[in-house]
TIVO-2410 file (N, C-alpha, C; in nm, 3 decimals):
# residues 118
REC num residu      c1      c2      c3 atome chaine
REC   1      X -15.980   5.839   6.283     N      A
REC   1      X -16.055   5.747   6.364    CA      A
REC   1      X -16.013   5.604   6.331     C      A
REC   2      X -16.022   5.510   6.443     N      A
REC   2      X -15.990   5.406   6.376    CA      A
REC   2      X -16.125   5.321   6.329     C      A
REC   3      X -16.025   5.245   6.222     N      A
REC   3      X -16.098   5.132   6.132    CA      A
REC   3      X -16.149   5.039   6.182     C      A
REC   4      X -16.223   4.975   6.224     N      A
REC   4      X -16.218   4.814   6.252    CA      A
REC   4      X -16.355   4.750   6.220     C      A
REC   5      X -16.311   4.629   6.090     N      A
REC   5      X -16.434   4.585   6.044    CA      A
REC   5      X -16.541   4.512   6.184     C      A
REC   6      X -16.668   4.543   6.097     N      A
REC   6      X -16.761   4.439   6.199    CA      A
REC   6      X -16.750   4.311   6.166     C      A
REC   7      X -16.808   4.183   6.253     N      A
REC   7      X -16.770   4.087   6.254    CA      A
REC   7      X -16.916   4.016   6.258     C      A
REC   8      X -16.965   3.949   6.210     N      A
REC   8      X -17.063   3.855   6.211    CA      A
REC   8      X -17.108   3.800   6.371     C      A
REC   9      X -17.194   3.726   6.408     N      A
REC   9      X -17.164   3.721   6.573    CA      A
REC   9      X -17.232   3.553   6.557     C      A
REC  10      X -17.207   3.493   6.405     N      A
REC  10      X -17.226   3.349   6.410    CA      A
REC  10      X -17.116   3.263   6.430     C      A
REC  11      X -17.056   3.210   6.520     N      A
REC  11      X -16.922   3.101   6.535    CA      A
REC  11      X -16.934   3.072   6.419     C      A
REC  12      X -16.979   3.013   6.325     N      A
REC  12      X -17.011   2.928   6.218    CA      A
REC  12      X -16.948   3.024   6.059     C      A
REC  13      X -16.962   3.165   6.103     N      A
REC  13      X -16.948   3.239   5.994    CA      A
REC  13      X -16.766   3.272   5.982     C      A
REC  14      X -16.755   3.275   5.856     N      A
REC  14      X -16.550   3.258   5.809    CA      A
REC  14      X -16.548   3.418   5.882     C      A
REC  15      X -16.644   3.518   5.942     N      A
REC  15      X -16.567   3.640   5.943    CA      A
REC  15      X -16.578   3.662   6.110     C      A
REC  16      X -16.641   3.555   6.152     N      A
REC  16      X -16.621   3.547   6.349    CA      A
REC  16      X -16.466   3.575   6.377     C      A
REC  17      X -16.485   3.663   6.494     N      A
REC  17      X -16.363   3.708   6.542    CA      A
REC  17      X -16.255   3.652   6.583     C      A
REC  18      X -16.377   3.536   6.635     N      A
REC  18      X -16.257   3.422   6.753    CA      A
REC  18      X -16.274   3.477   6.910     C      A
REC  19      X -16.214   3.416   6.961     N      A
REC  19      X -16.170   3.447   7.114    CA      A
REC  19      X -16.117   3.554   7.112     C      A
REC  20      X -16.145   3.642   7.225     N      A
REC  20      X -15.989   3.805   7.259    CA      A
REC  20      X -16.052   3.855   7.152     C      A
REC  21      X -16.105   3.884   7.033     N      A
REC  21      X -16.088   3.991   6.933    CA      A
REC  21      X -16.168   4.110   6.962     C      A
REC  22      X -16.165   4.192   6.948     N      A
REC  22      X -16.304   4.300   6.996    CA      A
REC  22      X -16.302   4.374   6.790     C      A
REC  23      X -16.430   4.376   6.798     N      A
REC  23      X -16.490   4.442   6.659    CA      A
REC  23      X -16.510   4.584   6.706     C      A
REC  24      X -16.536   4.668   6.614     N      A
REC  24      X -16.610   4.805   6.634    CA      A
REC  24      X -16.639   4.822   6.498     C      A
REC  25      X -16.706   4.946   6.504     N      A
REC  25      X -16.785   4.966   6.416    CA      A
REC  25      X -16.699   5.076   6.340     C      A
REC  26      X -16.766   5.072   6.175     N      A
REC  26      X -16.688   5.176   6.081    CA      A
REC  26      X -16.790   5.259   6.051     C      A
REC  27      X -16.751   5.360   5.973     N      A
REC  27      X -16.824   5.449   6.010    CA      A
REC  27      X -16.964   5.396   5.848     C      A
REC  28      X -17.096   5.441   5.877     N      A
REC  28      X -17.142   5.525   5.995    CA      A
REC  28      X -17.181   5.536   6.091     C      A
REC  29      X -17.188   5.382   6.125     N      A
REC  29      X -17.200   5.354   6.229    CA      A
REC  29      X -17.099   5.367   6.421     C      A
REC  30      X -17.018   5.413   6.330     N      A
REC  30      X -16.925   5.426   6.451    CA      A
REC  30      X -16.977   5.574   6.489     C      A
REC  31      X -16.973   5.663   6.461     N      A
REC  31      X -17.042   5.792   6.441    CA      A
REC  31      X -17.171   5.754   6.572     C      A
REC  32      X -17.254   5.694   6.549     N      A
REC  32      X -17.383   5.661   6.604    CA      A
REC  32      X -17.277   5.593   6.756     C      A
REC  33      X -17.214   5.508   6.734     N      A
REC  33      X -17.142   5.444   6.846    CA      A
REC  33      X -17.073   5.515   6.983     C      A
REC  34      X -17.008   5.644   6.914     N      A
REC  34      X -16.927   5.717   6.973    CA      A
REC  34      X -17.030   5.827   7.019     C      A
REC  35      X -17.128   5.849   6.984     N      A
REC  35      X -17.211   5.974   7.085    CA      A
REC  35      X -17.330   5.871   7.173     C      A
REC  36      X -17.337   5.738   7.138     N      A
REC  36      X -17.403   5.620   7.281    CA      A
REC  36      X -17.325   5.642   7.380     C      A
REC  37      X -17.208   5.614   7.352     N      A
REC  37      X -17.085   5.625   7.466    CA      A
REC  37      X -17.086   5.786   7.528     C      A
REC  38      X -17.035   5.845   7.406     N      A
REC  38      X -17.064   5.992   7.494    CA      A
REC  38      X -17.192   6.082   7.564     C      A
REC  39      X -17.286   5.989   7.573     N      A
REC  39      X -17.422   6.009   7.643    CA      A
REC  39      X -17.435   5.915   7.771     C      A
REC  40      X -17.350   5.846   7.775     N      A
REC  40      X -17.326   5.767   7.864    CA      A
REC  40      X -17.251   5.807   7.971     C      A
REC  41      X -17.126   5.908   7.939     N      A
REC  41      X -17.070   5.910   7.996    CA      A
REC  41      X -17.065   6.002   8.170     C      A
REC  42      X -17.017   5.980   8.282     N      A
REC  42      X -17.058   6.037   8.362    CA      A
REC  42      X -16.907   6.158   8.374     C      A
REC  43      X -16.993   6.290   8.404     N      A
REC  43      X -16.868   6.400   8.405    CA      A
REC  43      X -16.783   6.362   8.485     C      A
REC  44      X -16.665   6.412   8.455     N      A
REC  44      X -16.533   6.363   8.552    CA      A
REC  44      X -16.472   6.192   8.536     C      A
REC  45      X -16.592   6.140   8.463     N      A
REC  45      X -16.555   6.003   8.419    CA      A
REC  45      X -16.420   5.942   8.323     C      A
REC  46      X -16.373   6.031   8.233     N      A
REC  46      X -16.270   6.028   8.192    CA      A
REC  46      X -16.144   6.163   8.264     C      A
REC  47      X -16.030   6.030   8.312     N      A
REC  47      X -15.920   6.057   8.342    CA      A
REC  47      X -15.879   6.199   8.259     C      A
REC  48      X -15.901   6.188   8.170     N      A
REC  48      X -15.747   6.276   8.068    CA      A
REC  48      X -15.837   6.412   7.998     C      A
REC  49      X -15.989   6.425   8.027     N      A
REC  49      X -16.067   6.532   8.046    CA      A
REC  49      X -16.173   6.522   8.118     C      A
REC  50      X -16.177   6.592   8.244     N      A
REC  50      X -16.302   6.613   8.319    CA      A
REC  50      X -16.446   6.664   8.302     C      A
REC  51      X -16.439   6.734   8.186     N      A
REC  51      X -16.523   6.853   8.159    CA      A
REC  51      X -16.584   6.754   8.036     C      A
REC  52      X -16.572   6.631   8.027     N      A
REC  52      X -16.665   6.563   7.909    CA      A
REC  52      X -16.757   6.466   8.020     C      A
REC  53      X -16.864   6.422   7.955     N      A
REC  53      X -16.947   6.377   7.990    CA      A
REC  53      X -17.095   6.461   8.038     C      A
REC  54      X -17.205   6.385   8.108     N      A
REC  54      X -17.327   6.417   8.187    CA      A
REC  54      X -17.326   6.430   8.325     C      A
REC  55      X -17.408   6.554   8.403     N      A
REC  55      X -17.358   6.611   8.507    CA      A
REC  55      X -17.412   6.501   8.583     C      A
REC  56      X -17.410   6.380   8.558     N      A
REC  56      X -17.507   6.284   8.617    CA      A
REC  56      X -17.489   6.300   8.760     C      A
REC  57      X -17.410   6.288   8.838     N      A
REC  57      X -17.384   6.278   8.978    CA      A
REC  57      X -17.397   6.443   9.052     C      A
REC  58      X -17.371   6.564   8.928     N      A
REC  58      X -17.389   6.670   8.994    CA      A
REC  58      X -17.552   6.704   9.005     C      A
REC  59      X -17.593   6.690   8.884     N      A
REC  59      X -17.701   6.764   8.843    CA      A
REC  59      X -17.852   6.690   8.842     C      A
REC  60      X -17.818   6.494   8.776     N      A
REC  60      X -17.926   6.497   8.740    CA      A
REC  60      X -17.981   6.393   8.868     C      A
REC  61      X -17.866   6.265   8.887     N      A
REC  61      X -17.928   6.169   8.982    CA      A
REC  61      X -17.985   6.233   9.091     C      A
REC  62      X -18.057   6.222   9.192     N      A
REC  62      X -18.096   6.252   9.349    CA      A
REC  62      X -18.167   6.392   9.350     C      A
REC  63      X -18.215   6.382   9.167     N      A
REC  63      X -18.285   6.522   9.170    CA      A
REC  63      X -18.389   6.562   9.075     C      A
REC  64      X -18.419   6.643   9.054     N      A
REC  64      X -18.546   6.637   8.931    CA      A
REC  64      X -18.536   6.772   8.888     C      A
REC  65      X -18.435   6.749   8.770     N      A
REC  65      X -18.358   6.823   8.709    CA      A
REC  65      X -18.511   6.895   8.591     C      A
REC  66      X -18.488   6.986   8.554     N      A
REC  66      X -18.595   6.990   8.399    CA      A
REC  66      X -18.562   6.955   8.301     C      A
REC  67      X -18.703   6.879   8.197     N      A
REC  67      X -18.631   6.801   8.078    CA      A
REC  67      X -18.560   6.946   7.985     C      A
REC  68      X -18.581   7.042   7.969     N      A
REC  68      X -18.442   7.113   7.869    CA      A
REC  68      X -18.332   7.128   7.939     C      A
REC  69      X -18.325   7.058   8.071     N      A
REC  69      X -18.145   7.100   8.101    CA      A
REC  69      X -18.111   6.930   8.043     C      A
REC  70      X -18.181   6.845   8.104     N      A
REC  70      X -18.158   6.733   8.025    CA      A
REC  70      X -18.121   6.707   7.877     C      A
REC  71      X -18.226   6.784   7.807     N      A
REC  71      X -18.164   6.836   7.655    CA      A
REC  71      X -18.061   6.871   7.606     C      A
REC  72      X -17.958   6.983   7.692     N      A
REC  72      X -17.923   7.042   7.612    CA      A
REC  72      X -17.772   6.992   7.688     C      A
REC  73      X -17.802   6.891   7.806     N      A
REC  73      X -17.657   6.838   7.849    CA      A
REC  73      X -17.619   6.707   7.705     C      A
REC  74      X -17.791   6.626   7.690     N      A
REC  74      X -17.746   6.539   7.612    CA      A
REC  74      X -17.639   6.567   7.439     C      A
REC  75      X -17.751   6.694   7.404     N      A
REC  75      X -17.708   6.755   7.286    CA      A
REC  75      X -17.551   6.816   7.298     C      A
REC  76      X -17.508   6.857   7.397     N      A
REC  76      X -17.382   6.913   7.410    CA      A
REC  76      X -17.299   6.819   7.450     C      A
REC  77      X -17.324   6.660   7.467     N      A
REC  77      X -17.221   6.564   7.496    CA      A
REC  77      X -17.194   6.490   7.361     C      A
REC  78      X -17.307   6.492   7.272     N      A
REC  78      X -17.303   6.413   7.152    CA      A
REC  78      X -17.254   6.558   7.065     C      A
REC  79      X -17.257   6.641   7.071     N      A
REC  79      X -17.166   6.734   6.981    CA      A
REC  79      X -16.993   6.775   6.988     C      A
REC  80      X -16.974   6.670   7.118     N      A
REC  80      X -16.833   6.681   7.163    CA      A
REC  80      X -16.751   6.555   7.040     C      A
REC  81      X -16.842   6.466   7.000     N      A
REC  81      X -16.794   6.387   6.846    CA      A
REC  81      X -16.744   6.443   6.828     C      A
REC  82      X -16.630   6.391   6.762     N      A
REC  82      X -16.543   6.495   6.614    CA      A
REC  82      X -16.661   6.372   6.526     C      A
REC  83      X -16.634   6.494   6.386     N      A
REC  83      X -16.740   6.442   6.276    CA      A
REC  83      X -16.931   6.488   6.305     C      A
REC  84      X -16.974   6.500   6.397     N      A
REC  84      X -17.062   6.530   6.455    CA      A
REC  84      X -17.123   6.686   6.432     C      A
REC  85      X -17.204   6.694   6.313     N      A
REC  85      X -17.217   6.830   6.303    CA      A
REC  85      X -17.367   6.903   6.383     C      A
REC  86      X -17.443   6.834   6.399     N      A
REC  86      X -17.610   6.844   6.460    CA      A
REC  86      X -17.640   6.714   6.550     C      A
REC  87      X -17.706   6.761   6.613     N      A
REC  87      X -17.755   6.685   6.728    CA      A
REC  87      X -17.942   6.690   6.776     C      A
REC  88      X -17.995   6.628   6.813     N      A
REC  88      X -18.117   6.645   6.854    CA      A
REC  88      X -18.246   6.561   6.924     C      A
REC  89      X -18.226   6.587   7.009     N      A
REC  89      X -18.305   6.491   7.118    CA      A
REC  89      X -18.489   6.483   7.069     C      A
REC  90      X -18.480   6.368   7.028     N      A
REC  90      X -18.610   6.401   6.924    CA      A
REC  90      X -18.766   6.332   7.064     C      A
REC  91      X -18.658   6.246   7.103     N      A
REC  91      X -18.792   6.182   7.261    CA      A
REC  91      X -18.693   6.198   7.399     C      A
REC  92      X -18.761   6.253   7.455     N      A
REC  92      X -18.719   6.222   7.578    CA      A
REC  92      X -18.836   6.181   7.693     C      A
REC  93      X -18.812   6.113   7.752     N      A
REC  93      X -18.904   5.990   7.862    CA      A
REC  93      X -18.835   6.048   8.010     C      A
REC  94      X -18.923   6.091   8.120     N      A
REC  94      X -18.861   6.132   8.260    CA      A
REC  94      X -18.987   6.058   8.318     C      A
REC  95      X -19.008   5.956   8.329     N      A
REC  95      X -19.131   5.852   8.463    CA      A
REC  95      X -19.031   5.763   8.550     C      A
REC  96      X -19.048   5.730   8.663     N      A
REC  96      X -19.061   5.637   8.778    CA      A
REC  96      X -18.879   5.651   8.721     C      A
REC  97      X -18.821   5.762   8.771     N      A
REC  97      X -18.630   5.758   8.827    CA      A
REC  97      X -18.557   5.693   8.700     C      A
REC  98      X -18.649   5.720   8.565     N      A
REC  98      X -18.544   5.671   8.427    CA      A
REC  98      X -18.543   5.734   8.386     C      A
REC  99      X -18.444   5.740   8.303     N      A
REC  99      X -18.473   5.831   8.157    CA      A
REC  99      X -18.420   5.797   8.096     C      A
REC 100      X -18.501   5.811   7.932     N      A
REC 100      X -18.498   5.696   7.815    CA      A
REC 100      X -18.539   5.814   7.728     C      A
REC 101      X -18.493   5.791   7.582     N      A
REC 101      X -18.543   5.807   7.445    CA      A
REC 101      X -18.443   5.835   7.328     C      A
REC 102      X -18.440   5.917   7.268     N      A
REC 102      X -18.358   5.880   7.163    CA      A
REC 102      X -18.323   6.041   7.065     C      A
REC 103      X -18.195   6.023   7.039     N      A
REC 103      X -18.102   6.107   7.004    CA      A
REC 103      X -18.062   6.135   6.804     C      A
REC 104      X -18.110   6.251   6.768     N      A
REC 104      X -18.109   6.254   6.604    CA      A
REC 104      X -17.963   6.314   6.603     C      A
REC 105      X -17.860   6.217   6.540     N      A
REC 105      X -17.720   6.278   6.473    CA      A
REC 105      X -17.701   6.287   6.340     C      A
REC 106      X -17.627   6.412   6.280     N      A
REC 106      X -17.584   6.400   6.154    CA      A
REC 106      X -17.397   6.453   6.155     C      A
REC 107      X -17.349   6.372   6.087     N      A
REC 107      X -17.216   6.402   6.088    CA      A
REC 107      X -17.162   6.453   5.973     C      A
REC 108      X -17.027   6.511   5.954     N      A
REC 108      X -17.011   6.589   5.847    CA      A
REC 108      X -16.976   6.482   5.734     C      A
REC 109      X -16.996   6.363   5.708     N      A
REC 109      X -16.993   6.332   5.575    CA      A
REC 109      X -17.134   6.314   5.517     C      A
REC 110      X -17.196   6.401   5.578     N      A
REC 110      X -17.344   6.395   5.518    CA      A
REC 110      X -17.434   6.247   5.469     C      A
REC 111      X -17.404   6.155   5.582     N      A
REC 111      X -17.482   6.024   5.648    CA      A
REC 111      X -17.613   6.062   5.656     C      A
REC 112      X -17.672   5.989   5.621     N      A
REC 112      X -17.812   6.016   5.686    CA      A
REC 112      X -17.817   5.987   5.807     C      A
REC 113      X -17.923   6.106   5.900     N      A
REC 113      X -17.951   6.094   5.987    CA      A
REC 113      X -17.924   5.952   6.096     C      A
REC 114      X -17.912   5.984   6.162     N      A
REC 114      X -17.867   5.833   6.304    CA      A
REC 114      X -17.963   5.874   6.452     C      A
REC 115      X -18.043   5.778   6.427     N      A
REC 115      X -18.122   5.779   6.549    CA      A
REC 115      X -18.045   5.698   6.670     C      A
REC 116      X -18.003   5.778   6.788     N      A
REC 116      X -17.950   5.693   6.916    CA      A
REC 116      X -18.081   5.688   6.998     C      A
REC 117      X -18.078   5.514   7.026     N      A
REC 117      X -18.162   5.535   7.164    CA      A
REC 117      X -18.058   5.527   7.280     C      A
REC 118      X -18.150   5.581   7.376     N      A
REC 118      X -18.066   5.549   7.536    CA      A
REC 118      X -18.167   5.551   7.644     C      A
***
C-alpha cells in the first residue's frame, strides 16, 4: 500500500503541503479511508473492475430495498479491502431517501477497531 504522510492543514505549520500536494493517510487510518471510499463506491464505477462497488443504481436508489440487503452489500464492499479482516454495520439510518450510519472495521494488523461513518 502506499505511504503518504499526513499533513497538518495549518499554512503556518513547517509540515503544510503547499499547493498541488495531495496527503493520504497511513495506516491505520488509511485502512478506515479505503473502505469510506469503498462504500462509496457505485457498481460498475470502476473502469478496471465492475463487480466492485454498491448496487446503488441497480438495487438501492428508486427503491426501498431492505435494511439487511443494505447490510450485507455494505459489509461485502468494505471486505473487498486488502488488510480488512471483519466488517460490521453497527447503525444503519433508512428515513426521508438517506441513508446514514456507521461501519465497525478490523484489519489484519490487529488495529483497534475503526468506526466508518457514511
Amino acid at each position: 500500500m502506499l505511504q503518504i504522510s499526513r499533513y497538518s492543514q495549518d499554512p503556518k505549520s513547517p509540515t503544510f503541503p503547499g499547493r498541488f500536494s495531495i496527503a493520504c493517510a497511513t495506516d491505520p487510518y488509511q485502512v478506515a479511508q479505503d473502505v469510506a471510499s469503498a462504500i462509496r463506491t457505485f457498481r460498475g464505477e470502476c473502469f478496471y473492475d465492475t463487480t466492485l462497488g454498491i448496487p446503488y443504481w441497480q438495487a438501492v436508489l428508486g427503491q426501498l430495498p431492505p435494511a439487511s440487503f443494505i447490510r450485507s452489500e455494505l459489509v461485502h464492499a468494505a471486505l473487498t479491502v486488502p488488510n480488512v479482516t471483519s466488517a460490521n454495520v453497527t447503525q444503519l439510518v433508512l428515513s426521508s431517501r438517506k441513508c446514514a450510519g456507521e461501519i465497525a472495521v478490523t484489519d489484519d494488523a490487529n488495529h483497534a477497531e475503526q468506526i466508518i461513518c457514511f
